[in-house]
Residue, then its C-alpha position, 0 to 999 in steps of 0.5 A: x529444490x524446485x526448479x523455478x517456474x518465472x512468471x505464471x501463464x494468465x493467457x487462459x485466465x478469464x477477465x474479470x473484475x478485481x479489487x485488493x484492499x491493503x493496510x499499513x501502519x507507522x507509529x510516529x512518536x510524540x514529535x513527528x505526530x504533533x509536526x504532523x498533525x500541525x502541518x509544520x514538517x519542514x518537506x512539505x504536506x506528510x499525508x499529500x505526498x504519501x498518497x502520490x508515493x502510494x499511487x506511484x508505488x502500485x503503478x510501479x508494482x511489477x518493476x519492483x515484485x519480479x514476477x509481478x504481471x502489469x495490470x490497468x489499474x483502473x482506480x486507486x483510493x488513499x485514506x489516512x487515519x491519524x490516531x491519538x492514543x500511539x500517535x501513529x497513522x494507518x494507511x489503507x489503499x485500495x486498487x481496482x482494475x479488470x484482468x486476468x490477474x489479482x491486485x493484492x501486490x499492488x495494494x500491499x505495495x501502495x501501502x507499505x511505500x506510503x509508510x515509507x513515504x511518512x518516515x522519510x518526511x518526518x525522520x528530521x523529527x527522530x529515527x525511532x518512528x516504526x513501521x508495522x504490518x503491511x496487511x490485505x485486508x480483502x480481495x475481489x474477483x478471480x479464479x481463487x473467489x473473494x478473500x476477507x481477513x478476519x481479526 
């Protein structure tokens, strides 16, 4: 086994511009869609309170992800898309900042604690809801050059 190294040395690393964009899924089922979507669930606006959960969960990255580094997080973007056909939403978070370190943990966290977030509002609807993928979509900047999923 490796011995464990902690957290990397960014010291030499050059500041750059960076982004991350990351998505996540949940499918909600027939009634906590419609509580959704009518605006009646019982805890207050789903989609509001998912984006402040987001927003905090990528300002809080590194108290959640050990070897996380803290960046400035310089912007964060929250979009929601509620679709019909499987009654689920998607969450896309994107994060922007300048460092010497990537975003992508943060955007992955942004999105994943937003599905957390809707589960938690509309669980009093049915436990069944299900959380899917937790995906960087892309990336900008840094040593390791630019990334875009391809799917």
């Amino acid at each position: 086994m490796r011995d464990p190294k902690g957290m990397v040395d960014v010291g030499d690393k050059a500041v750059t511009a960076r982004t991350a964009r990351a998505c996540g899924s949940i499918v909600l089922g027939e009634a906590a869609f419609a509580a959704l979507k009518r605006g009646t669930c019982v805890k207050g606006d789903v989609l509001a309170t998912a984006k402040v959960a987001a927003i905090g969960a990528v300002k809080l990255t590194p108290a959640l992800i050990p070897m996380c580094h803290p960046i400035l997080v310089e912007g964060v973007d929250v979009e929601f898309e509620l679709n019909e056909a499987d009654e689920s939403v998607t969450v896309t978070v994107t994060v922007k900042s300048s460092g010497k370190t990537g975003v992508e943990m943060e955007a992955l966290a942004g999105a994943a604690v937003a599905c957390l977030t809707v589960y938690d509002m509309l669980k009093y609807t049915g436990k069944s809801m299900t959380i899917g993928e937790i995906t960087l979509l892309e990336k900008t900047g840094g040593k390791s050059g630019d990334y875009k999923r391809h799917d």
